[in-house]
N, CA, C and O atoms as a GROMACS GRO file, in nm:
protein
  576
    1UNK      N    1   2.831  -0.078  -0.347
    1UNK     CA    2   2.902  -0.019  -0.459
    1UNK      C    3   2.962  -0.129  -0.546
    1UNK      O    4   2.972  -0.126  -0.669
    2UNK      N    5   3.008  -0.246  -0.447
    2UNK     CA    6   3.105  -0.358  -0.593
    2UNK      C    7   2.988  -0.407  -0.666
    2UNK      O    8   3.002  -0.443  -0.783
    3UNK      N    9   2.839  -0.412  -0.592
    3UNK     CA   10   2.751  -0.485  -0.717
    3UNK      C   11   2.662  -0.417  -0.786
    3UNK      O   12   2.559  -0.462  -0.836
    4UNK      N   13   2.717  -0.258  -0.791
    4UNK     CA   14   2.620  -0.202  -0.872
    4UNK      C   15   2.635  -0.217  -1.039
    4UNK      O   16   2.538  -0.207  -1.114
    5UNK      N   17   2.738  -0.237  -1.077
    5UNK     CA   18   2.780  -0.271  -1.238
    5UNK      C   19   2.679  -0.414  -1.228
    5UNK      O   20   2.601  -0.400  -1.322
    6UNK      N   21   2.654  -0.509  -1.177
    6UNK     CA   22   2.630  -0.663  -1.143
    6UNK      C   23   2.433  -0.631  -1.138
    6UNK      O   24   2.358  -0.706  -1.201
    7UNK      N   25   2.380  -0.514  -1.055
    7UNK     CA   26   2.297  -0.466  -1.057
    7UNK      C   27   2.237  -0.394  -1.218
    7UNK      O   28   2.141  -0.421  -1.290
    8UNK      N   29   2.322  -0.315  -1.223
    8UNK     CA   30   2.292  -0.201  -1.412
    8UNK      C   31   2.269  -0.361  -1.508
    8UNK      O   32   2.181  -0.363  -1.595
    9UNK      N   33   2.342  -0.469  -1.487
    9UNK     CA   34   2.358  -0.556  -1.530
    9UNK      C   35   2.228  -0.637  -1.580
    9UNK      O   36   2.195  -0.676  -1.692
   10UNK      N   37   2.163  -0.649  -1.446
   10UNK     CA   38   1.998  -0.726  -1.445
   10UNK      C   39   1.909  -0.598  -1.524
   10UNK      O   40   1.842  -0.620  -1.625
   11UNK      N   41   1.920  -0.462  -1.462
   11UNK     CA   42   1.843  -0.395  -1.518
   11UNK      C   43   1.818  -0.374  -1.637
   11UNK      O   44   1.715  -0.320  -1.677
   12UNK      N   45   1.937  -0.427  -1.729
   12UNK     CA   46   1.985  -0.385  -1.865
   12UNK      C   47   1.889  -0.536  -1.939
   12UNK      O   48   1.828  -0.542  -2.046
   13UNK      N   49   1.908  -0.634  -1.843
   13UNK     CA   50   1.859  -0.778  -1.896
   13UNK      C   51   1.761  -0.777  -1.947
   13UNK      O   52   1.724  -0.810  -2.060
   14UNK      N   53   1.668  -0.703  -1.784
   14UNK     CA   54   1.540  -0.674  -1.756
   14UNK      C   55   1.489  -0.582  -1.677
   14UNK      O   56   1.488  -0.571  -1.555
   15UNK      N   57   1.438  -0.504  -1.779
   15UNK     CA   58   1.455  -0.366  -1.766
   15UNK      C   59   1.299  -0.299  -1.692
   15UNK      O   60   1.281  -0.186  -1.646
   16UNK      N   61   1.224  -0.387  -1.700
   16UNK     CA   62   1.115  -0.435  -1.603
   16UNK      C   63   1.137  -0.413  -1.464
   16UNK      O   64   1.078  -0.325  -1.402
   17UNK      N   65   1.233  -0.503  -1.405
   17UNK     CA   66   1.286  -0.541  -1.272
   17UNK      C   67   1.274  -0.458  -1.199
   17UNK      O   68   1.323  -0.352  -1.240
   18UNK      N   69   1.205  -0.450  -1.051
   18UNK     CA   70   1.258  -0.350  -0.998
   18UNK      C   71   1.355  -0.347  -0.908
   18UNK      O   72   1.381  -0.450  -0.846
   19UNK      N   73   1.431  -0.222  -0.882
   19UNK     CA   74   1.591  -0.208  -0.855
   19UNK      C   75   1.595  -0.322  -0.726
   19UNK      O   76   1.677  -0.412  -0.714
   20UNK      N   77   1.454  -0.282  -0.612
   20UNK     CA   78   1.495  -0.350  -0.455
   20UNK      C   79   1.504  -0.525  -0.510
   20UNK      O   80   1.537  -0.617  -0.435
   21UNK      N   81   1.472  -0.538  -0.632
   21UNK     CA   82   1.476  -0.715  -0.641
   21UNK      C   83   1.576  -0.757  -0.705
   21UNK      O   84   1.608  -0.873  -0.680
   22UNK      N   85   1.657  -0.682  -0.803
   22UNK     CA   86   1.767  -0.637  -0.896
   22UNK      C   87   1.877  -0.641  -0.787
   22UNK      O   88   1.972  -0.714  -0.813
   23UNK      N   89   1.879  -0.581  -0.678
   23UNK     CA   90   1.989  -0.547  -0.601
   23UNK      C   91   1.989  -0.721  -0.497
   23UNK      O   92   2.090  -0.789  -0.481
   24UNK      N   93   1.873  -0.749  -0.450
   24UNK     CA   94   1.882  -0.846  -0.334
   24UNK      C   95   1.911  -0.974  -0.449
   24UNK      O   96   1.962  -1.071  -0.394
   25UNK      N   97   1.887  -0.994  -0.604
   25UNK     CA   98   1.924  -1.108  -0.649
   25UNK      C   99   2.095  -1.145  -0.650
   25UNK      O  100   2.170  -1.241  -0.633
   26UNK      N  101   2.100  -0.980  -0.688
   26UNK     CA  102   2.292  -0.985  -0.678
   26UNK      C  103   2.304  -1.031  -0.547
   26UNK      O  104   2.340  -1.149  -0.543
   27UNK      N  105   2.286  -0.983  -0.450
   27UNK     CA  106   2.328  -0.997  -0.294
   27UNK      C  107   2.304  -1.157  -0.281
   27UNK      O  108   2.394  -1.221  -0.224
   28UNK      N  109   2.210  -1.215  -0.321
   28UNK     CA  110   2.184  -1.365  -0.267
   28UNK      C  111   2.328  -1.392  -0.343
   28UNK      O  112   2.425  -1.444  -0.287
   29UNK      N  113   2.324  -1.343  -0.493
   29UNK     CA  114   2.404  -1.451  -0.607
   29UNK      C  115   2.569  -1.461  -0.520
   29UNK      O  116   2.639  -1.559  -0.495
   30UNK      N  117   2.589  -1.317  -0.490
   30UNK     CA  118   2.708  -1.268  -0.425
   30UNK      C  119   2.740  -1.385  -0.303
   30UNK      O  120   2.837  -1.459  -0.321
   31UNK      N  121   2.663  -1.401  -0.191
   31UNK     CA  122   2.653  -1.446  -0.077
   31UNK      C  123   2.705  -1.617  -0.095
   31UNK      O  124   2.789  -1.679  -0.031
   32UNK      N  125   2.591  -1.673  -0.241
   32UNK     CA  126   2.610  -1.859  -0.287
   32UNK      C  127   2.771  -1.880  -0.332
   32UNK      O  128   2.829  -1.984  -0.300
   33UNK      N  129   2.835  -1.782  -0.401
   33UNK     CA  130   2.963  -1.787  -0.488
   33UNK      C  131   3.044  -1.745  -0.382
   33UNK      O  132   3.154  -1.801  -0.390
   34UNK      N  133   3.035  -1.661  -0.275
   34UNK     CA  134   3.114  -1.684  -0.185
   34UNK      C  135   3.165  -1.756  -0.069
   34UNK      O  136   3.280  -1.785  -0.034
   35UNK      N  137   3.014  -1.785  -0.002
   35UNK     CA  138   3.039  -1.876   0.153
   35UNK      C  139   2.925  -2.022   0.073
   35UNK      O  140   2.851  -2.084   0.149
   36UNK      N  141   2.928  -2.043  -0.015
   36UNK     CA  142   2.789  -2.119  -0.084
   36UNK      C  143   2.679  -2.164  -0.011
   36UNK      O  144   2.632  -2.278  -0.005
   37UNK      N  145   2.645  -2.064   0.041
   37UNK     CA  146   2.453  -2.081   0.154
   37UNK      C  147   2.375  -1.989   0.057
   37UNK      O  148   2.370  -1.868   0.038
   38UNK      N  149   2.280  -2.165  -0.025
   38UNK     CA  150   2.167  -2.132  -0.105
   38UNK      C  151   2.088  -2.061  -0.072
   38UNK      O  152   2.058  -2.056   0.047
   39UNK      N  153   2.016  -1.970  -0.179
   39UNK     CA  154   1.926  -1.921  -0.198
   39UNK      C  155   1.814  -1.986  -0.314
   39UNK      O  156   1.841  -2.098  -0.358
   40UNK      N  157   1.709  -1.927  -0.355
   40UNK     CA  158   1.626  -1.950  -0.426
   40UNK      C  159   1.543  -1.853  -0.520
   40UNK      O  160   1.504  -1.743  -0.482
   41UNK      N  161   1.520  -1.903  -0.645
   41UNK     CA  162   1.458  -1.792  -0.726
   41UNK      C  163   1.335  -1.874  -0.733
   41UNK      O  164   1.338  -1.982  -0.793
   42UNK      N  165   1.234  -1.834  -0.680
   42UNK     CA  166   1.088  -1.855  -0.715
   42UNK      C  167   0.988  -1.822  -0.799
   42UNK      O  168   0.986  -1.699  -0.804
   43UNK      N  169   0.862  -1.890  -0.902
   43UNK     CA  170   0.778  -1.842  -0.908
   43UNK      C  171   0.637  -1.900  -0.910
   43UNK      O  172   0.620  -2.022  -0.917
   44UNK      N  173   0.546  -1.821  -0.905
   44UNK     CA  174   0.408  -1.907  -0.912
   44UNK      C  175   0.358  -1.824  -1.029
   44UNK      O  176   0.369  -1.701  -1.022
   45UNK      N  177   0.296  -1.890  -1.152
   45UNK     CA  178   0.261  -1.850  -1.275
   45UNK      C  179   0.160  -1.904  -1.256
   45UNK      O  180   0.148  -2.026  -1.258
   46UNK      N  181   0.028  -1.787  -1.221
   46UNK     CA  182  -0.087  -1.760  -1.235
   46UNK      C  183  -0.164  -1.734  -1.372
   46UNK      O  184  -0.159  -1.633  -1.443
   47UNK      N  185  -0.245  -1.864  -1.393
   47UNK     CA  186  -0.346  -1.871  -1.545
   47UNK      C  187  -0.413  -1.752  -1.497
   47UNK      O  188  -0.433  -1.721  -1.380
   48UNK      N  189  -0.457  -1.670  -1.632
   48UNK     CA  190  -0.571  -1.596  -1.625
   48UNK      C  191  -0.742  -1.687  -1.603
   48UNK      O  192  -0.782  -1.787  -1.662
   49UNK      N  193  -0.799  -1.618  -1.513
   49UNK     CA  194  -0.901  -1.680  -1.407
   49UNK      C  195  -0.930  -1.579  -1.331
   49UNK      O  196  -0.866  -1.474  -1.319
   50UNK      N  197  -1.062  -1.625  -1.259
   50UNK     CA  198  -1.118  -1.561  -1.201
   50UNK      C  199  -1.102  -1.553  -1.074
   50UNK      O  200  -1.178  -1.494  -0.998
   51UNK      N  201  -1.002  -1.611  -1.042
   51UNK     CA  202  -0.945  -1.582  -0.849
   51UNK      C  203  -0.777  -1.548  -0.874
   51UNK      O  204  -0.701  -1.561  -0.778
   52UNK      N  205  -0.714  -1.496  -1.032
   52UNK     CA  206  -0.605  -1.484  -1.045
   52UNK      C  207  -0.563  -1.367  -0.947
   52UNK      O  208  -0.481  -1.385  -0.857
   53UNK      N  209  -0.620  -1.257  -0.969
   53UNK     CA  210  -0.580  -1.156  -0.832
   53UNK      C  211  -0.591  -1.207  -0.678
   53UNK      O  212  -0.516  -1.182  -0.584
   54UNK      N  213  -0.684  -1.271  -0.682
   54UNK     CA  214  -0.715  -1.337  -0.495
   54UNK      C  215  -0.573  -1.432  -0.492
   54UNK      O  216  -0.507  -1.432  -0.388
   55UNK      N  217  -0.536  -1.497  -0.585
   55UNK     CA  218  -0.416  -1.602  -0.565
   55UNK      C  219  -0.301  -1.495  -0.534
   55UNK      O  220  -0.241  -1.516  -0.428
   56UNK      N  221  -0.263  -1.392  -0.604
   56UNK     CA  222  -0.160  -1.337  -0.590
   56UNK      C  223  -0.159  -1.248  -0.508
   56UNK      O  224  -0.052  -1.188  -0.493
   57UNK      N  225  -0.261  -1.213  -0.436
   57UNK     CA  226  -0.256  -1.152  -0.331
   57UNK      C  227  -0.208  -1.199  -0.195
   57UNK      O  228  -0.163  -1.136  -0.099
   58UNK      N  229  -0.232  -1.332  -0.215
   58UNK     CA  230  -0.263  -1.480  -0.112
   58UNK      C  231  -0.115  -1.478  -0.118
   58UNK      O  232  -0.051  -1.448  -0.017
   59UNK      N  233  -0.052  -1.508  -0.241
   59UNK     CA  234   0.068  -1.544  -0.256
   59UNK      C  235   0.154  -1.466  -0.158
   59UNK      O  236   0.218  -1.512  -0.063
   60UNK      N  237   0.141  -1.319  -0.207
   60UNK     CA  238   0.243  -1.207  -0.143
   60UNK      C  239   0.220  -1.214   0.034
   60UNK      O  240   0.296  -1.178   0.124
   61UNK      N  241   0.102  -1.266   0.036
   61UNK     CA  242   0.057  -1.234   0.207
   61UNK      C  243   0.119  -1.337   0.268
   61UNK      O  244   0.160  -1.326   0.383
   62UNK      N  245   0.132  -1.457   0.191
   62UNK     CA  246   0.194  -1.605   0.266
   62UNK      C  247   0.358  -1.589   0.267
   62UNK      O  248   0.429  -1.685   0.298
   63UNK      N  249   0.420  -1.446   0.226
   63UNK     CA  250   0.552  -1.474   0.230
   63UNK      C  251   0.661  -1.473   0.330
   63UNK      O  252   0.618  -1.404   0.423
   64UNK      N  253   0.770  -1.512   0.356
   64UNK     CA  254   0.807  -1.512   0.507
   64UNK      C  255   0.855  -1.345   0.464
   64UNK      O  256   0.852  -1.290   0.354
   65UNK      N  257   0.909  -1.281   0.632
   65UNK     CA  258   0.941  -1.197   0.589
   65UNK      C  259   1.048  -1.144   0.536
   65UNK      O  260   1.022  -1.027   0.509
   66UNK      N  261   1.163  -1.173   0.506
   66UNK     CA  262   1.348  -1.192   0.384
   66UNK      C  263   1.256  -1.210   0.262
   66UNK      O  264   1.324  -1.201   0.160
   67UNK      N  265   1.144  -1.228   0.239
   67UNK     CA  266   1.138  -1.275   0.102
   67UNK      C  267   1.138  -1.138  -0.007
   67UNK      O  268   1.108  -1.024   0.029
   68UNK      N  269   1.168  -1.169  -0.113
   68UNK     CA  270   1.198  -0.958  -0.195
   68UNK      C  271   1.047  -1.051  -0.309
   68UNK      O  272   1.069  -1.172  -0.319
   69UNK      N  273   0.951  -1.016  -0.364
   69UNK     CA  274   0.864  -0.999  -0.439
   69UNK      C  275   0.842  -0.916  -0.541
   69UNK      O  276   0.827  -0.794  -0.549
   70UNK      N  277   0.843  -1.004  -0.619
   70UNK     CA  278   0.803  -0.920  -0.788
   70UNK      C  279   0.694  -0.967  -0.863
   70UNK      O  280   0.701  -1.045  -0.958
   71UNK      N  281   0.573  -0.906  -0.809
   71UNK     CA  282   0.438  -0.952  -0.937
   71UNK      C  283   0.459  -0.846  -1.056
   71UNK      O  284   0.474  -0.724  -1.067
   72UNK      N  285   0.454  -0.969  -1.146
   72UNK     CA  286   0.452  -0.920  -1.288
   72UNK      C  287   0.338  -0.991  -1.391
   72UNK      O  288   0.283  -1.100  -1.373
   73UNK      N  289   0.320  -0.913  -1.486
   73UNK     CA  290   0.206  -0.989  -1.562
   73UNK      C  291   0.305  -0.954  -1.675
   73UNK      O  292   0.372  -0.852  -1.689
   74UNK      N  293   0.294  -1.113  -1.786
   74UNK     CA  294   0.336  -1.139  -1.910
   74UNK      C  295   0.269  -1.246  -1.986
   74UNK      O  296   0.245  -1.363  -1.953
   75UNK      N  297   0.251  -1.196  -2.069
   75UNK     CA  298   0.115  -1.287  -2.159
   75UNK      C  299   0.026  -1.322  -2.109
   75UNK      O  300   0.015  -1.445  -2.109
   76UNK      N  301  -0.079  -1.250  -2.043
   76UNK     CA  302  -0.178  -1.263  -1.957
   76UNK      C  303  -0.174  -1.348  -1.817
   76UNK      O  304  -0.266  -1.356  -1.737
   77UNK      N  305  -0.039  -1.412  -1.807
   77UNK     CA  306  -0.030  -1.438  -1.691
   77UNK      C  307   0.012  -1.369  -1.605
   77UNK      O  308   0.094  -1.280  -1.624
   78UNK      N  309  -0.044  -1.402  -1.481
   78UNK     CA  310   0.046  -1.322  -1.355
   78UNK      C  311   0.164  -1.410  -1.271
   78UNK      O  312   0.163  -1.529  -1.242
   79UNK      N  313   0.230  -1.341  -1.252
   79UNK     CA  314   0.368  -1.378  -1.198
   79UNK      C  315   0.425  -1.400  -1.102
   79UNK      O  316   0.539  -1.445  -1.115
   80UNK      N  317   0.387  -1.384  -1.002
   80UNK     CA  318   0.463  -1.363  -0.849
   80UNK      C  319   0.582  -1.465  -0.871
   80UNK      O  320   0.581  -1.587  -0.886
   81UNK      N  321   0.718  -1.343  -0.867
   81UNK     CA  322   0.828  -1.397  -0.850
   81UNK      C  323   0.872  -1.404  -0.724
   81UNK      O  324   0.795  -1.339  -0.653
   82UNK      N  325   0.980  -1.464  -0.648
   82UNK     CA  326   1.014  -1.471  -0.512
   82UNK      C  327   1.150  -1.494  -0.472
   82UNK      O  328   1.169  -1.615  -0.472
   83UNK      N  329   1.247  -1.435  -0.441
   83UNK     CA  330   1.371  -1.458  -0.407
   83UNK      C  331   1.343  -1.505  -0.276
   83UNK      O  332   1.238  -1.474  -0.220
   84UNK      N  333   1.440  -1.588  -0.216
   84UNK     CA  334   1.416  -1.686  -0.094
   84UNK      C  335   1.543  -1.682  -0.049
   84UNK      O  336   1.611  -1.783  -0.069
   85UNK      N  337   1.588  -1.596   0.003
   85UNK     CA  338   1.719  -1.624   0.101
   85UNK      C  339   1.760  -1.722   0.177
   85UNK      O  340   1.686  -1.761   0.267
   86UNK      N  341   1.848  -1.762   0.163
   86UNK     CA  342   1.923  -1.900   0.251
   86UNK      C  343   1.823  -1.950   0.264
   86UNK      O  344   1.787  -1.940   0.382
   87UNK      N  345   1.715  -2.032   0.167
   87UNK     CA  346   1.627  -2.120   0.131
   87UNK      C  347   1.666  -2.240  -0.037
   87UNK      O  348   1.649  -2.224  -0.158
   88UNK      N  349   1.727  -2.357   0.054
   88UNK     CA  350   1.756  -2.455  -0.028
   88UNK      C  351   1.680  -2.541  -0.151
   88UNK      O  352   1.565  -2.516  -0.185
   89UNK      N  353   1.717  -2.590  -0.180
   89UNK     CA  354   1.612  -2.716  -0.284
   89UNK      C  355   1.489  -2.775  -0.181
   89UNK      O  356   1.369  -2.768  -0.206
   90UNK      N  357   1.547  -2.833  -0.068
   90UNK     CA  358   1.452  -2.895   0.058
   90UNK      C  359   1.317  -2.843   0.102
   90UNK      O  360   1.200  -2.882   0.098
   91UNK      N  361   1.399  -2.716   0.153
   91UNK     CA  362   1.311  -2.598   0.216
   91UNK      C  363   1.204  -2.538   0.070
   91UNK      O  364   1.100  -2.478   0.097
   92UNK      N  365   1.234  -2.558  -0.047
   92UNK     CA  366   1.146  -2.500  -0.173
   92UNK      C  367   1.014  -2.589  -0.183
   92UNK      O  368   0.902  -2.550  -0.213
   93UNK      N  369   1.068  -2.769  -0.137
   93UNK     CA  370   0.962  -2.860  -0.130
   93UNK      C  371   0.872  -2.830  -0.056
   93UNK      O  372   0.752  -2.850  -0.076
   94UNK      N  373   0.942  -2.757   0.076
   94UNK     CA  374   0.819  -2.738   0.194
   94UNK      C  375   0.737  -2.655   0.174
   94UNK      O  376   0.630  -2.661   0.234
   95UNK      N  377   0.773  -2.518   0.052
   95UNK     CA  378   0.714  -2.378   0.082
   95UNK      C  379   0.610  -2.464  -0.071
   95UNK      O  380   0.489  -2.473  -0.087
   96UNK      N  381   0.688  -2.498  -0.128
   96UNK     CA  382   0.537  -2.584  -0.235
   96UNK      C  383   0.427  -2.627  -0.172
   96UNK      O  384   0.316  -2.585  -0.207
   97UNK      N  385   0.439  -2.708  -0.082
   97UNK     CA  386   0.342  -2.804  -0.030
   97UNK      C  387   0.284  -2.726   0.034
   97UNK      O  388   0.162  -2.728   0.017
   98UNK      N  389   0.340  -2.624   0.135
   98UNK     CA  390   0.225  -2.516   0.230
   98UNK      C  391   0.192  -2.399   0.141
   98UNK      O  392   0.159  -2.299   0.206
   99UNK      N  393   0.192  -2.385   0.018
   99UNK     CA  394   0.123  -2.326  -0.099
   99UNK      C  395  -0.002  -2.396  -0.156
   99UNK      O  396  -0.105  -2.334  -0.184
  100UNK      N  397   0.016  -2.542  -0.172
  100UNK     CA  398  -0.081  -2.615  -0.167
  100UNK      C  399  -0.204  -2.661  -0.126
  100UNK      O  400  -0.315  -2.689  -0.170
  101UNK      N  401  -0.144  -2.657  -0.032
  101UNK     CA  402  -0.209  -2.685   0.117
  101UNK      C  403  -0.295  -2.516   0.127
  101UNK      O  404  -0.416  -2.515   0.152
  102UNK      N  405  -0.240  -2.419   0.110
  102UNK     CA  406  -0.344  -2.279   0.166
  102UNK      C  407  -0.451  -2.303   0.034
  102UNK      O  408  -0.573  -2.292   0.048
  103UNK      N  409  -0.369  -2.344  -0.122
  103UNK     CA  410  -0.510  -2.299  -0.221
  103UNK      C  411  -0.584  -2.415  -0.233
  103UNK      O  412  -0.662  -2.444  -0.324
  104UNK      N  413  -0.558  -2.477  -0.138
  104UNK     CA  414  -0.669  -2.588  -0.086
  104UNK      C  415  -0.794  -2.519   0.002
  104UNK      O  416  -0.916  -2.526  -0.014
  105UNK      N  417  -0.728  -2.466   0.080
  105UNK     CA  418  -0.808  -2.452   0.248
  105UNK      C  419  -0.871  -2.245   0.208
  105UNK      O  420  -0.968  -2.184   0.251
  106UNK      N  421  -0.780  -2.209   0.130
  106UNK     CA  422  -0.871  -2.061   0.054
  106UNK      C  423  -0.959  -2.086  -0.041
  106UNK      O  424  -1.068  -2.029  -0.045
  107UNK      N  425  -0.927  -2.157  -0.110
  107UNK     CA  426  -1.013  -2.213  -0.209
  107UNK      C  427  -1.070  -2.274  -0.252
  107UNK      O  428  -1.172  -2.238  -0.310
  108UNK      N  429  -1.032  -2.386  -0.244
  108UNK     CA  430  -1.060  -2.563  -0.239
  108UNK      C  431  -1.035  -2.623  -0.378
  108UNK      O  432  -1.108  -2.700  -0.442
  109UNK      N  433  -0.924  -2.574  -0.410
  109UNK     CA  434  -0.867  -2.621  -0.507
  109UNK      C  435  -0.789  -2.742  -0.457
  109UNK      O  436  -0.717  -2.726  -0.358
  110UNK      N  437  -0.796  -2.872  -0.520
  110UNK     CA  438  -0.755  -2.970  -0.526
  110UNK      C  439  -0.532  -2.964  -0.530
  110UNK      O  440  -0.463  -3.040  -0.461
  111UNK      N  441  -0.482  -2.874  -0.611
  111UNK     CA  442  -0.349  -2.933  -0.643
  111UNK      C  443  -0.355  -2.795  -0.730
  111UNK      O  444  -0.461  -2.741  -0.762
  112UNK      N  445  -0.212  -2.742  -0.766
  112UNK     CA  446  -0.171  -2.649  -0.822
  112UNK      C  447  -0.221  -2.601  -0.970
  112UNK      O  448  -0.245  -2.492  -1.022
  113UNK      N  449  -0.224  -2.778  -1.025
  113UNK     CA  450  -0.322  -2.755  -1.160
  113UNK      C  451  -0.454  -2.715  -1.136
  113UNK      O  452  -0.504  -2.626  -1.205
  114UNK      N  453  -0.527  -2.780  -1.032
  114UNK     CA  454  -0.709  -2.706  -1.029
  114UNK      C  455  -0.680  -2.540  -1.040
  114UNK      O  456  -0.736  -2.460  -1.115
  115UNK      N  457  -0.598  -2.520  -0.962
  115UNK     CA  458  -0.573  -2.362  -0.906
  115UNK      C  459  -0.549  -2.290  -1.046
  115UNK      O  460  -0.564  -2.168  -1.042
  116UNK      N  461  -0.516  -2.343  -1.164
  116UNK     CA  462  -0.438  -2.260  -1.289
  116UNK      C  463  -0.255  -2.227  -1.263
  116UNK      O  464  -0.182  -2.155  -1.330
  117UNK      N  465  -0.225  -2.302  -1.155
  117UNK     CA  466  -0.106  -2.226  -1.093
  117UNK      C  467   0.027  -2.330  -1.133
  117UNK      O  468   0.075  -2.419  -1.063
  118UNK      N  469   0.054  -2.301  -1.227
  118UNK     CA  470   0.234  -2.378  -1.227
  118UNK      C  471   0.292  -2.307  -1.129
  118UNK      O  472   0.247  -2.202  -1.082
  119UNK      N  473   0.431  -2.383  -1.082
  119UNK     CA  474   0.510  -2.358  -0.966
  119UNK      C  475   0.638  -2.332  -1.067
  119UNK      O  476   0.624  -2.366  -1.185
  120UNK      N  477   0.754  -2.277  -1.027
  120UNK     CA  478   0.908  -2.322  -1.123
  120UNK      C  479   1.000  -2.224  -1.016
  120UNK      O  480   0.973  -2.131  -0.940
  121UNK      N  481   1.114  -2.292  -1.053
  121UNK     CA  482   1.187  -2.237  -0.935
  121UNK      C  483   1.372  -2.270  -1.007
  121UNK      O  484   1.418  -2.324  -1.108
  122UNK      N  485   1.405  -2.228  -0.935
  122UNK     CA  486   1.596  -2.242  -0.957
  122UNK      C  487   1.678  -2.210  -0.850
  122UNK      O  488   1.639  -2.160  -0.745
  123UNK      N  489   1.767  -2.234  -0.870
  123UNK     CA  490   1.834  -2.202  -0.711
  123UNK      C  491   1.935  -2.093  -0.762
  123UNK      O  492   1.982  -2.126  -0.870
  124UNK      N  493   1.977  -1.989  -0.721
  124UNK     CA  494   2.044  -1.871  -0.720
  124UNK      C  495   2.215  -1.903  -0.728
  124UNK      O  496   2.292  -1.925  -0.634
  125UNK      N  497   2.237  -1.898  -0.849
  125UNK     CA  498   2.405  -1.916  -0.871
  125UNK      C  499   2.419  -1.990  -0.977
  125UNK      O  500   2.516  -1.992  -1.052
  126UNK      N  501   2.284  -2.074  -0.985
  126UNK     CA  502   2.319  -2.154  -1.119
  126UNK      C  503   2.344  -2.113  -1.249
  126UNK      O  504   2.372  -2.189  -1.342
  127UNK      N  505   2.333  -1.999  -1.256
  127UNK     CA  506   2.358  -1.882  -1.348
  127UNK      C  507   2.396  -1.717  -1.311
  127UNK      O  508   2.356  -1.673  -1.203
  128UNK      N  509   2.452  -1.653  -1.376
  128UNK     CA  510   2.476  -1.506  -1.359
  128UNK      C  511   2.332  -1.430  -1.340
  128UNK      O  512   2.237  -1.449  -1.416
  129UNK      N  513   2.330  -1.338  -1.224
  129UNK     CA  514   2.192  -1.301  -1.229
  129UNK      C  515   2.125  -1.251  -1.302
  129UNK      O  516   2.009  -1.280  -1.275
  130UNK      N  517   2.133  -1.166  -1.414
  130UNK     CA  518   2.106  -1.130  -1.569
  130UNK      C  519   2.036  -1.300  -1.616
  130UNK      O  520   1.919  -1.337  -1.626
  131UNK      N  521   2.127  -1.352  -1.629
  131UNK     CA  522   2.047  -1.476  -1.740
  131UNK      C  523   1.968  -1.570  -1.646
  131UNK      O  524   1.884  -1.651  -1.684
  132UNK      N  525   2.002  -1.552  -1.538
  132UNK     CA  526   1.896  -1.651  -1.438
  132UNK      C  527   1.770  -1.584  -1.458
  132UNK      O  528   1.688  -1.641  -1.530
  133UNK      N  529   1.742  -1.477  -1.409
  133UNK     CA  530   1.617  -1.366  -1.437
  133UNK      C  531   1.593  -1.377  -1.545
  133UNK      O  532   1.487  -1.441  -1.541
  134UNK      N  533   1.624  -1.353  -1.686
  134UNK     CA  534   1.578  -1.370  -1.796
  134UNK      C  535   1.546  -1.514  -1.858
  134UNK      O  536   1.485  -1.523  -1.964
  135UNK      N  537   1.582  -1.607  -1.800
  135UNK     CA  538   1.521  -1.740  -1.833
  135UNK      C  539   1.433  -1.772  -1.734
  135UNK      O  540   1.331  -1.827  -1.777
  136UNK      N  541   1.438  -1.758  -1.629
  136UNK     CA  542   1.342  -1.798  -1.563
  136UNK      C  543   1.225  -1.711  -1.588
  136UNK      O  544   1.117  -1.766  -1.565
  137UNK      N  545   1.220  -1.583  -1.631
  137UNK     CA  546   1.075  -1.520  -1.689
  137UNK      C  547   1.056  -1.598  -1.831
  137UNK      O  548   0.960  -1.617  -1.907
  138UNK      N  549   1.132  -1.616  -1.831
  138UNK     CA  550   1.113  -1.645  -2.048
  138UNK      C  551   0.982  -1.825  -2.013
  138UNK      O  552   0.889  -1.869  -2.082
  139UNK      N  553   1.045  -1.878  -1.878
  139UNK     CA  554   1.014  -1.976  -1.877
  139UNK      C  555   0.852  -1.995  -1.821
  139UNK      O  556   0.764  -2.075  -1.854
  140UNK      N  557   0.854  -1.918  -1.754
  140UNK     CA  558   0.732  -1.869  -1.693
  140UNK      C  559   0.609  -1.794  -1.814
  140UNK      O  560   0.487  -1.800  -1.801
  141UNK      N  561   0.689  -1.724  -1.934
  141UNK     CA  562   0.565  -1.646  -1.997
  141UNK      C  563   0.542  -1.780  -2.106
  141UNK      O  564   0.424  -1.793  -2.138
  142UNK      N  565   0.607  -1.850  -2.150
  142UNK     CA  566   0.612  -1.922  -2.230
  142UNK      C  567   0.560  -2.102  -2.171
  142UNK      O  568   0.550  -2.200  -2.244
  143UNK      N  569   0.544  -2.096  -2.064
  143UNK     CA  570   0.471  -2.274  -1.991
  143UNK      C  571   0.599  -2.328  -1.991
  143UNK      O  572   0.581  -2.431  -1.927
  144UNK      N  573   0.746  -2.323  -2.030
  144UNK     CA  574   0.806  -2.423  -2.014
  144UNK      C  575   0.847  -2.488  -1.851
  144UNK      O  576   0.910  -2.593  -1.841
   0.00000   0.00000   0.00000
């Protein structure tokens, strides 16, 4: 109930969102500003291509299980977003590299660029969850 205004909040941002990812971003944001044990906002921005569905399928299947998932498509890209509970800056290096490492060994893609796949990420608190979510998509539809 205290983070449902905090919740209407993201929805209002991004109105896209859905509620179960809307609600667990507050809960991480809630959790960093109080006892400060990071979380993580993830994404993998999938070029349009011809293994873009096989990647994001791959993606969602490789996730631990705390992770909340949001595939979205914006400007022909696809999106797989990823909240990462009590998953640091450190732990983001590792889940890169064993992302790497699978669209190597699924695919034989060389490195994230062969794949079409930018990576981008933020850590949960560095902003209000409204504008974290809305820049980090803005950043994702746009290559920055």
């Amino acid at each position: 109930v205290g983070n449902a205004q905090s919740i209407r909040s993201v929805l209002a941002a991004v109105p896209e969102c859905p509620i179960e990812f809307a609600t667990e971003l507050v809960r991480l944001h809630r959790i960093q500003q109080d006892v400060g044990i990071h979380s993580m906002l993830a994404a993998l921005v999938i070029a349009p291509g011809p293994h873009q569905g096989e990647i994001a399928i791959e993606v969602r299947r490789q996730s631990r299980k705390f992770d909340q998932i949001w595939d979205v498509s914006l400007g022909g890209r696809r999106i797989v977003v990823t909240l990462m509970p009590l998953h640091g800056e450190s732990a983001m290096a590792g889940y890169l590299q064993r992302t790497e490492s699978w669209l190597h060994d699924s695919f034989g893609f060389s490195d994230f660029h062969s794949a079409g796949v930018t990576p981008a990420s933020i850590l949960i608190g560095a902003a209000e969850p409204p504008a974290l979510l809305r820049s980090m998509l803005a950043r994702c539809e746009h290559g920055h």
